[in-house]
C-alpha positions as CSV (number, residue, x, y, z in Angstrom):
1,X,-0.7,-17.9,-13.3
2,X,-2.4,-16.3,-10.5
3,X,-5.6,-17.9,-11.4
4,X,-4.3,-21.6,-11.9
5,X,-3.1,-20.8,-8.3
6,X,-6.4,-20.1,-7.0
7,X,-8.6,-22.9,-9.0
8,X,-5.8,-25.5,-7.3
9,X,-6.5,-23.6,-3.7
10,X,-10.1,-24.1,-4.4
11,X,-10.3,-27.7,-6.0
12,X,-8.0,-28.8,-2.6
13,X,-10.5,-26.7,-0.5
14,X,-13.6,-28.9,-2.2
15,X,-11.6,-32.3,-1.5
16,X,-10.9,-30.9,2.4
17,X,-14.5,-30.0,3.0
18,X,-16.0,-33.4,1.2
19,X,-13.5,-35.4,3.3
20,X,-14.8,-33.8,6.9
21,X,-18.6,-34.0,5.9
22,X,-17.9,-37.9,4.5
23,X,-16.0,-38.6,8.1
24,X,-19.1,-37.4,9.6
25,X,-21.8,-38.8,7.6
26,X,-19.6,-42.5,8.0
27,X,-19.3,-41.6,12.2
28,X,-23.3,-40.8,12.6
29,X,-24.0,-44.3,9.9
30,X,-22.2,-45.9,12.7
31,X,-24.3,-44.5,15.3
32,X,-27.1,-45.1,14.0
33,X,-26.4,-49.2,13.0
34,X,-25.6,-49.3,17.1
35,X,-28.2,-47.9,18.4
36,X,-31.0,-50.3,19.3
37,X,-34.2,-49.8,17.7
38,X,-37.4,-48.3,19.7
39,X,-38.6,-52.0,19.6
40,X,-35.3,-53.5,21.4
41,X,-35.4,-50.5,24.2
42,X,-37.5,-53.3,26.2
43,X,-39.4,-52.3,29.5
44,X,-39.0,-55.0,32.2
45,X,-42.0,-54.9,34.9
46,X,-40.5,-55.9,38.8
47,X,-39.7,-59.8,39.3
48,X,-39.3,-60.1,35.3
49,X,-42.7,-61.8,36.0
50,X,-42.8,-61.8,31.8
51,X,-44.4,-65.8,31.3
52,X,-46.5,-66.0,28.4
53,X,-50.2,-66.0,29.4
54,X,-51.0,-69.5,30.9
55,X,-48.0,-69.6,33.1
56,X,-46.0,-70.9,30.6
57,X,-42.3,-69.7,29.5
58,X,-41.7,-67.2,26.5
59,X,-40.1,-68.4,23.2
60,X,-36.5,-67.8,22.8
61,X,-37.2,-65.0,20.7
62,X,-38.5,-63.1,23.6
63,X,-40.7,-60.3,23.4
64,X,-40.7,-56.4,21.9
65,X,-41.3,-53.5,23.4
66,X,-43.5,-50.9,21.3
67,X,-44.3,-47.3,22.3
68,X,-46.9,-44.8,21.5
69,X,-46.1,-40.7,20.8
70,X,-44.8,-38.6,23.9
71,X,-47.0,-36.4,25.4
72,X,-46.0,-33.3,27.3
73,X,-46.7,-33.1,31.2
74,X,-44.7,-31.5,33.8
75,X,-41.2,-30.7,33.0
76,X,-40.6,-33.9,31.3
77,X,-43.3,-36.6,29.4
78,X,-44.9,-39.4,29.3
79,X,-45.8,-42.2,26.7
80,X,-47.9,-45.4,26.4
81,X,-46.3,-48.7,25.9
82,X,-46.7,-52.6,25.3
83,X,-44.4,-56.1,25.6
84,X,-45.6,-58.6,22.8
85,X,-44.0,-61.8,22.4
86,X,-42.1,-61.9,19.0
87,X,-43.3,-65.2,17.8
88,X,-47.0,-65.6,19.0
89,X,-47.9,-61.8,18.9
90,X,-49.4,-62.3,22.7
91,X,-49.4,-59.0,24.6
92,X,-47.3,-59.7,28.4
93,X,-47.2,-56.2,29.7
94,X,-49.2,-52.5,28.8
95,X,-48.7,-49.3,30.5
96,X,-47.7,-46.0,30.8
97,X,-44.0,-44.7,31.3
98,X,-43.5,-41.3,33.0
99,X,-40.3,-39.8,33.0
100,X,-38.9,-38.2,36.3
101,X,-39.6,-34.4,35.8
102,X,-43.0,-35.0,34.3
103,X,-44.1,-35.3,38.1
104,X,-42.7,-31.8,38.7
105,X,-44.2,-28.3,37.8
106,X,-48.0,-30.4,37.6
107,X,-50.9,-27.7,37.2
108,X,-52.2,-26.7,40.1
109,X,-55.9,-25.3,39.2
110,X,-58.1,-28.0,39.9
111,X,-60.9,-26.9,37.7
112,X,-58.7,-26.8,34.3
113,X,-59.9,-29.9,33.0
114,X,-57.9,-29.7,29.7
115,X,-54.5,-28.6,31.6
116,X,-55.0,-31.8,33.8
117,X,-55.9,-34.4,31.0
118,X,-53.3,-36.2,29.0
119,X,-54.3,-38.3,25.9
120,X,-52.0,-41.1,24.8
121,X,-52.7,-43.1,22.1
122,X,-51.7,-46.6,21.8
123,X,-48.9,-48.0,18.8
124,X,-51.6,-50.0,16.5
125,X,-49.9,-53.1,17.9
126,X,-51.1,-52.6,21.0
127,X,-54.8,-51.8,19.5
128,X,-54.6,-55.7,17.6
129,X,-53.7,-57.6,20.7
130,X,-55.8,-55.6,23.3
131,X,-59.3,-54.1,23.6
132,X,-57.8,-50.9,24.3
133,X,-57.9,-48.1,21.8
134,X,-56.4,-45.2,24.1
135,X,-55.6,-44.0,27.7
136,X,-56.0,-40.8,29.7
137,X,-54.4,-39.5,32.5
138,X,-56.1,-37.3,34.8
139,X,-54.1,-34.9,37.0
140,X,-56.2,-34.0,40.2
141,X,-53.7,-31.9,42.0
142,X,-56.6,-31.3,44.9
143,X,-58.1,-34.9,44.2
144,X,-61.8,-35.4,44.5
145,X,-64.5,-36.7,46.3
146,X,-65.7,-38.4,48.2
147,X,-63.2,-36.1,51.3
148,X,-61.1,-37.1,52.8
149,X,-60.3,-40.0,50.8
150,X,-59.7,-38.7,47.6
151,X,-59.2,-35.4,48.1
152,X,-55.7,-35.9,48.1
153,X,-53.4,-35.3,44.5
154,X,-53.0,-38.1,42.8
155,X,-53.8,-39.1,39.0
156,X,-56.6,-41.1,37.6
157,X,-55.3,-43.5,34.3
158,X,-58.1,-44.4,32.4
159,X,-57.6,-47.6,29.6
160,X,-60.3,-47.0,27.5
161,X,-61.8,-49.2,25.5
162,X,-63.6,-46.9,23.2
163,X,-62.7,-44.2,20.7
164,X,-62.2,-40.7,22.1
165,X,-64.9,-39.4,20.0
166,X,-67.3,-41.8,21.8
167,X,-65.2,-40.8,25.0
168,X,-65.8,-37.1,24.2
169,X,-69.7,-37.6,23.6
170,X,-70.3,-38.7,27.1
171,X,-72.4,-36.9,29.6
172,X,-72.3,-35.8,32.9
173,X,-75.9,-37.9,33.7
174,X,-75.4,-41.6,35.0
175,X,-76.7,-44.1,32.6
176,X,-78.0,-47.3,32.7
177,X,-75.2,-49.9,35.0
178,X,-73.7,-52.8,32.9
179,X,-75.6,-56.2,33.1
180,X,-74.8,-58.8,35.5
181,X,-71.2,-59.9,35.1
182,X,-69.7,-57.2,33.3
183,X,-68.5,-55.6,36.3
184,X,-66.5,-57.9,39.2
185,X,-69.0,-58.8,42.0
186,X,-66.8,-57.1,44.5
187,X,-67.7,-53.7,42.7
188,X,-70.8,-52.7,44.0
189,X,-70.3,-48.9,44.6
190,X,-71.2,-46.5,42.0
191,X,-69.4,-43.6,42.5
192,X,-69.3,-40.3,40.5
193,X,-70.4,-40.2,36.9
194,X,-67.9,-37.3,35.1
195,X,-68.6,-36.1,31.9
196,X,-66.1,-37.3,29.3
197,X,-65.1,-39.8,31.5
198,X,-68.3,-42.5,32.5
199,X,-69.4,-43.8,35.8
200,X,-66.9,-45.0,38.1
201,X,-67.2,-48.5,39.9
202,X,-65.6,-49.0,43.4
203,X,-64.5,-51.8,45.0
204,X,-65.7,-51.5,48.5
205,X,-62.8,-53.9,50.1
206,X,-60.0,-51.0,49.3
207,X,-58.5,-50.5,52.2
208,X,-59.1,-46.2,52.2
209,X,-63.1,-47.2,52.6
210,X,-64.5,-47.9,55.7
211,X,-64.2,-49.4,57.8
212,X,-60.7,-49.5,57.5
213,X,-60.2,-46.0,56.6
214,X,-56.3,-46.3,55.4
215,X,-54.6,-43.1,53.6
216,X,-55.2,-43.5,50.0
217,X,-52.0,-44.8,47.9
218,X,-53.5,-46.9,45.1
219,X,-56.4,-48.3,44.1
220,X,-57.9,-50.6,41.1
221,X,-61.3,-48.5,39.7
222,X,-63.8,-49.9,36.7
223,X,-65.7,-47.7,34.2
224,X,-69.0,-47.7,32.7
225,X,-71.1,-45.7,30.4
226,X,-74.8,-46.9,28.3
227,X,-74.4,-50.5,30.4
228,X,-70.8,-50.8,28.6
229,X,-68.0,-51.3,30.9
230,X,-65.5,-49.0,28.9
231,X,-62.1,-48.5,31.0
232,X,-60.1,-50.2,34.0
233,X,-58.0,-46.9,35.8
234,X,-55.4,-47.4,38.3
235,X,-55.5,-44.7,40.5
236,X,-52.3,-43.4,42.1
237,X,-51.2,-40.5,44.6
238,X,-48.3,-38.8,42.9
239,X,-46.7,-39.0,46.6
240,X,-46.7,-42.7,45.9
241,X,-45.4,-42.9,43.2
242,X,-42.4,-40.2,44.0
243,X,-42.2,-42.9,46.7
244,X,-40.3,-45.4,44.1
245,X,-42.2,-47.9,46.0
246,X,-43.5,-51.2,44.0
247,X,-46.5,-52.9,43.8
248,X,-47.8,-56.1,42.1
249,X,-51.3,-56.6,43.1
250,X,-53.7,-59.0,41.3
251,X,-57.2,-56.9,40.4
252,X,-61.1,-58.7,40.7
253,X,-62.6,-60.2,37.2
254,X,-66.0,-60.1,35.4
255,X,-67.6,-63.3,34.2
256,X,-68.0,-61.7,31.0
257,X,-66.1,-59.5,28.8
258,X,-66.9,-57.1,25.8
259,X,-65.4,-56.9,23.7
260,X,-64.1,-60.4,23.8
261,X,-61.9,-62.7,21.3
262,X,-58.9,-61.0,22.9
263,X,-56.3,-60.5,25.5
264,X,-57.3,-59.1,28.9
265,X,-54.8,-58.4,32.1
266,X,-55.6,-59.4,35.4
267,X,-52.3,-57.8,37.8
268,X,-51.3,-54.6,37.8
269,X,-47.8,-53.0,38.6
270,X,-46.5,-49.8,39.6
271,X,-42.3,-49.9,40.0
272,X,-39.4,-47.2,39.1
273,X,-36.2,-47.6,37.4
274,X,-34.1,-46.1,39.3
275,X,-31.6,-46.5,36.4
276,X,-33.4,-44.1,34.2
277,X,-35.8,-42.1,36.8
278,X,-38.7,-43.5,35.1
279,X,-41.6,-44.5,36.6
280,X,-44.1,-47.1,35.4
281,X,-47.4,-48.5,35.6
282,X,-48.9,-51.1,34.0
283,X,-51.7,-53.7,33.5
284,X,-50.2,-57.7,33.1
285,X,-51.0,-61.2,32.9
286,X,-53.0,-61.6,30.2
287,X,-55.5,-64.4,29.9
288,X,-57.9,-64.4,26.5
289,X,-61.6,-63.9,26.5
């Protein structure tokens, strides 16, 4: 008697414990049908400036938002992104979204190259509608030359178009400039060749270059290495960017373009969401080549 007792105790025990984990598998179904899908958690650049390329309006089916793996940095992250329209597959919008706390706690040894460089690879959407394959933040928390223009902490983000294995190979020696009309006209400076990086390109019209001499916020910087132009790099103080301040500025154009049969931008943004405490920055206005 004693045992029908206990095999009716433990067959109402089963159906107890089946019924709380089947109320909580059904409640976390639920929450995962509501919540929107990495696609739909869409980035919106300041003045919702989001046209398809040519000035024209987007579809009605809008556009999707798609992001690349976090990367650790500070006490928080940060991550690439890209807008593409949903029915023509034309990139609007590509960037870089930092989360608040990842400008906190920042190394401070300016020599540690590999504590101050962040590698974010692109989602292979991004790759198909762009020439870029990767980007890389640098974190120069004592800037760099030339002083007292530079030398002031701020990061350097570098949209490469070449494979970080060609990246990596790159020396410290300057090489041979791009041809005529691969760079903008404007950018006549060559400025510091750094090894795993390429030869920067400076547009002497900034305003922190003399004449004018202004404190260094933000600037628009090409890259070269072997005569390729291989990145465009907004650089940004991190003050500036604490700042919340926003900035839509259009940036100088080649005549030609390699590679081309694709999408290149022509503005670029730097805004925060004061919503999330995310801060953004990102390349836009596509027109193909």
């Amino acid at each position: 008697m004693k045992r029908v007792n206990y095999s009716l105790h433990y067959l109402l025990l089963l159906f107890i414990i089946g019924s709380i984990v089947s109320c909580k598998k059904e409640k976390q179904d639920v929450l995962k049908e509501t919540e929107p899908a990495p696609s739909e958690q869409r980035i919106v650049p300041p003045a919702a400036d989001l046209s398809a390329p040519g000035g024209g309006p987007l579809s009605n089916s809008g556009y999707n938002t798609f992001y690349g793996p976090v990367v650790q940095m500070g006490n928080g992250h940060l991550r690439s992104w890209i807008n593409i329209t949903r029915d023509d597959n034309i990139p609007l919008a590509i960037g870089i979204e930092f989360t608040g706390p990842s400008l906190n706690n920042l190394p401070t040894d300016p020599l540690n190259f590999a504590a101050n460089t962040f590698v974010l690879k692109l989602h292979q959407k991004a790759k198909d509608v762009t020439p870029y394959d990767h980007i890389m933040v640098n974190w120069e928390p004592t800037g760099h030359e030339p002083p007292g223009i530079y030398n002031v902490p701020h990061f350097d983000m570098h949209f490469y178009k070449i494979s970080v294995a060609e990246r990596l190979a790159i020396t410290g020696v300057p090489g041979l400039a791009p041809p005529a009309g691969y760079l903008p006209a404007a950018y006549v400076i060559q400025a510091a060749t750094v090894p795993q990086m390429g030869t920067h390109w400076i547009d002497p019209s900034s305003p922190e270059l003399p004449p004018t001499l202004s404190p260094f916020t933000y600037t628009f910087i090409y890259g070269s290495n072997n005569g390729k132009t291989i990145f465009n790099e907004p650089m940004i103080t991190r003050a500036f960017m604490l700042s919340g301040a926003s900035v839509s500025k259009a940036f100088p154009q080649p005549l030609l373009f390699t590679p081309n049969n694709t999408y290149y931008p022509t503005v670029y943004k730097i805004w925060k969401n004061t919503e999330n405490d995310r801060h953004y920055v990102a390349l836009t206005d596509f027109v193909w080549r």
